[in-house]
N, C-alpha and C positions, 0 to 999 in steps of 0.2 A: 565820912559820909558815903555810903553804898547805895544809890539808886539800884528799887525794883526794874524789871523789865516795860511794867506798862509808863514806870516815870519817869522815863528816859528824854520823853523829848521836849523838844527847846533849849536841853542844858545847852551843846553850844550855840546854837542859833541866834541867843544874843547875847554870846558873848566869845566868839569865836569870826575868822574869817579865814578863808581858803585862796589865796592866789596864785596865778601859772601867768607864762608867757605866753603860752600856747594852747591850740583849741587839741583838748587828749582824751580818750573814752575814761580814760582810769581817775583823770581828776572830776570829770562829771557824775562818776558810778559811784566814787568813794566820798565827795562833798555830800549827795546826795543820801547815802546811806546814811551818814552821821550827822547830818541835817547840819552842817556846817554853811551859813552863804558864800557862794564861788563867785568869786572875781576872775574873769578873761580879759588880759590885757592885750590886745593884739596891733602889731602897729604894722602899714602898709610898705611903708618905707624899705626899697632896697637898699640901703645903706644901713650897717650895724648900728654905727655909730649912736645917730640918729634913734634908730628904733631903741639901744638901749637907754639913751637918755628922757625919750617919750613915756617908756614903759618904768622907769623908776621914778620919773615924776609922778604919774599914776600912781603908782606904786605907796610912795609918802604921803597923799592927798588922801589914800584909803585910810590907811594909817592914822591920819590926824582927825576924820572925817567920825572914823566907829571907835576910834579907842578899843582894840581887841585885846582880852587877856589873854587869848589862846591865837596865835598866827599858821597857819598850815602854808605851806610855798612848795613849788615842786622842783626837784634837781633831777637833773637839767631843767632848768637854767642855772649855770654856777653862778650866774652875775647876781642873780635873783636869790640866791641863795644867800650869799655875802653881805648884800644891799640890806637882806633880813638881819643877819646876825649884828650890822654896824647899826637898825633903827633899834633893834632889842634894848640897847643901851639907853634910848632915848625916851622912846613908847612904854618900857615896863613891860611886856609881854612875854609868855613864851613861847618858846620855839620850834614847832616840830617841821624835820624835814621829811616831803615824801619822795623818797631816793629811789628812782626806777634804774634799772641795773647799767646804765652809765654815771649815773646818779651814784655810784657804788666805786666800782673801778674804772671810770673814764672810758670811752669807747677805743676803737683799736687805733685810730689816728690821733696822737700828742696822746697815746697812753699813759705815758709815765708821769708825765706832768700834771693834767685832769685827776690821776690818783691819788697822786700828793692833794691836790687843791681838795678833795673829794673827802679827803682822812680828814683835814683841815674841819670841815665843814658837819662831818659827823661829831667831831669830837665838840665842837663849839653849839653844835643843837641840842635840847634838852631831850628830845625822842626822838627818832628814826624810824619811818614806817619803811617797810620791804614786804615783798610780796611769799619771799618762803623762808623756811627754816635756814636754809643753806645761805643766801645773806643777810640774816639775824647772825649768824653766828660770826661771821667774817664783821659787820659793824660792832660785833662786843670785844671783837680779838683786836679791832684797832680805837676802840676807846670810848666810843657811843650805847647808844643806850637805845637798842630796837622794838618796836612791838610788830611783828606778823597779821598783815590785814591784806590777802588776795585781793584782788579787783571784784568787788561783790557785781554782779549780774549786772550788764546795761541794760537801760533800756532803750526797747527798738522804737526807732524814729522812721516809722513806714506805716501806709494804712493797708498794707498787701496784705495777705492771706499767709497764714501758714502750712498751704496743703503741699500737696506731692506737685513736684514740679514737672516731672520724666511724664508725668501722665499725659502731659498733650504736649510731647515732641518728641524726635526718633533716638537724639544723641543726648547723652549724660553731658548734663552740664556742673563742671567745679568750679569755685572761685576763691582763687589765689590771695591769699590777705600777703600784701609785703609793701615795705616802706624802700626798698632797692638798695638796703644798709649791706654796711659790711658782714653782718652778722649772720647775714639770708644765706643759703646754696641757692641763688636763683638764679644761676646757668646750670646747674644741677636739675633744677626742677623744668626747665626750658626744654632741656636736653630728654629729660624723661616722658615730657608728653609728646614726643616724635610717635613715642609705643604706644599711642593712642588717639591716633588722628582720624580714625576713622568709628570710635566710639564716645569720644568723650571734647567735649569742646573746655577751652579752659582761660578762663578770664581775668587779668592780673591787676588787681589795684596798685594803686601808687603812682607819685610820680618821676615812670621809667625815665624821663630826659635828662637826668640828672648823670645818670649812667650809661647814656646811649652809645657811647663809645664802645662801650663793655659789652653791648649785647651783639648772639650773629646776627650778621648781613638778612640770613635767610630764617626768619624763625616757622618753627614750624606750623603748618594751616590751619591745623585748630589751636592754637594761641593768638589771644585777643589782650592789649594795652589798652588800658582802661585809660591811664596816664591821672590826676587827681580827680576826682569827684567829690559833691556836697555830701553831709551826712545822709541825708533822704535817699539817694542816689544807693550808696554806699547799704544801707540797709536792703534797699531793691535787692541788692546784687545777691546778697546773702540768700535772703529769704525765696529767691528763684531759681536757686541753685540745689543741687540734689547733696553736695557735698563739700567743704572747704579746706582747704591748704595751710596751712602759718609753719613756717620753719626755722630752726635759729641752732649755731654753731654754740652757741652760749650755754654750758652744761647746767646752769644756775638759772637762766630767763624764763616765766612765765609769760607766753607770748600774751597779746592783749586780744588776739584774734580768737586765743581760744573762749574766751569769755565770752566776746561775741557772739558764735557758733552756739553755744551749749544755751545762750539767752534765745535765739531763734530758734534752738531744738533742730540743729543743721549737723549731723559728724562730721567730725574733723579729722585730718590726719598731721600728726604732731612729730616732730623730732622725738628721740628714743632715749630724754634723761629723768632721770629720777624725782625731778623735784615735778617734772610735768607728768611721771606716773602715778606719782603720789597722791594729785591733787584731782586730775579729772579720770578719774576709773573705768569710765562707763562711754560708751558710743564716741572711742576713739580709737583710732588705726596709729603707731608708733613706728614711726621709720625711722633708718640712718641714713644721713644726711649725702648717700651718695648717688648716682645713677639708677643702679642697682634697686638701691635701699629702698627709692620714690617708686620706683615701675612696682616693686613688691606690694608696698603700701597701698596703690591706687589699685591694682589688681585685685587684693585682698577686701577693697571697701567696696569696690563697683560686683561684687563676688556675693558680698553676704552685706546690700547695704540695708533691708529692711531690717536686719538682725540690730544693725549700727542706729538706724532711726529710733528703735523703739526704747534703747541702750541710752541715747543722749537723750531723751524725754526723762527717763527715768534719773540720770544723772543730773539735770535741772531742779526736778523738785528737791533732791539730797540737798544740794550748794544750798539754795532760796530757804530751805530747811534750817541748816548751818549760819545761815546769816542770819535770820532771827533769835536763832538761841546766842550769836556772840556777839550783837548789837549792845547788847546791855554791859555785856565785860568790859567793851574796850570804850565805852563812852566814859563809865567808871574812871579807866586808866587817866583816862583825858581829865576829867573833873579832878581828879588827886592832881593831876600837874598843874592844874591850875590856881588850885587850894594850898600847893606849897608857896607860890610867891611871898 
């Protein structure tokens, strides 16, 4: 059976569910797209422990609650992941995991081990979503069965304006998307707005305390710590900013910030790898990830950025374009897995 495009929806709606541990753009953009309902399971609890036995109780109670024939879960969480593969048995359902690139190869701490668990965990799902070609092909080469679905466009959660923001104040303002992961050059990027303290103010999301140790003593005067913010907050920052940042050491990672930026119609400036040339073409700046590479980057965007706004407008409608014409393919895919049970 091959749904048309306009017949697409509700297929999973009742009879799919989407669960995370965690509050993530990619799991709200992508449940949404596919009209999946999203469960957030978020527990307060400093203590793991705790939290993961709250969150899998949850977890079983959704489970017993919708009877879903189709399960979406996101890795990371591996706990979350496993907890799926062990009710598959129980519930009848199948199994897709959506593997964000630790989700893939474990992050850089307890690498080798999260890999293993991570191989483990593709091979025992019935699909694997991944965000580019590049790890479609690394989950076929270890035993899984991928389908390629970028982070379709979020939506902005602000009732702010989307004009020019430079127009009523003196300095360029940028704003830094970064989680303070291993993965960031963010003393790289620190170090490079020293060359621009006196045109560009620059405002770093995340929360830096986790890493405070790691940061200088003296940061420089136009760099502002945000430290976390709500979603609303979070949007503000974007949409008032002339231009935004997302960087990553990860030759395979599609950042989630770029998503963000091209949904606000904001440039960005992106790490300099293929999978992230590939995908956003248009009203993007591509640096290496060194001192160097950023002061190049922000020169060249602060240089020619109305060339850069009118480039990511343009690059908006294409993606929003592209997700309508492959809404219908990959809801398809989902329905055929369904229909094999």
């Amino acid at each position: 059976m091959t749904l048309l495009d306009n017949d697409v929806n509700n297929v999973l709606k009742n009879s799919g569910v989407w669960i995370t541990w965690e509050r993530q753009t990619r799991n709200r953009s992508a449940s949404s797209y596919l009209e999946v309902p999203l469960f957030e399971i978020l527990s307060k609890s400093s203590s793991r422990i705790i939290r993961y036995f709250y969150c899998a109780r949850k977890t079983i109670n959704i489970l017993k609650r919708h009877r879903p024939r189709i399960v979406f879960v996101q890795n990371p969480s591996v706990v979350l992941s496993i907890l799926a593969i062990l009710a598959r048995k129980f519930f009848n359902f199948r199994l897709v995991i959506d593997a964000h690139n630790a989700g893939v190869y474990g992050p850089e701490r307890f690498h080798y081990l999260l890999t293993a668990i991570n191989r483990f965990i593709i091979r025992s799902a019935d699909t694997v979503l991944v965000t580019n070609s590049d790890l479609a092909s690394y989950v076929k080469l270890v035993g899984g069965t991928p389908i390629v679905l970028p982070d379709p466009l979020p939506k902005i959660q602000s009732s702010l304006q989307k004009n020019s923001p430079s127009d009523s104040r003196m300095r360029a303002k940028a704003f830094c998307i970064t989680s303070w992961s291993d993965d960031e050059p963010f003393l790289e990027i620190i170090s490079a707005c020293q060359s621009f303290k006196d045109q560009i103010d620059i405002i770093f999301s995340g929360n830096y305390r986790k890493i405070k140790n790691s940061l200088p003593s003296d940061l420089p005067e136009n760099v502002h710590l945000l430290g976390f913010i709500g979603e609303e907050d979070f949007w503000n920052e974007i949409l008032s900013s002339d231009f935004c940042i997302d960087l990553t050491k990860r030759s395979d990672c599609m950042v989630c910030g770029a998503y963000e930026s091209v949904s606000a119609e904001k440039p960005i400036i992106l790490s300099n790898t293929d999978v992230q040339r590939q995908y956003f073409q248009k009203g993007v700046v591509f640096c290496e990830n060194t001192r160097e590479g950023i002061v190049a980057g922000i020169e060249e965007m602060i240089t020619n950025l109305d060339h850069y706004r009118l480039e990511i407008s343009k690059l908006k409608r294409e993606i929003l374009e592209k997700e309508r014409s492959d809404r219908a393919f990959l809801i398809n895919k989902f329905l055929e897995l369904e229909k094999a049970q």
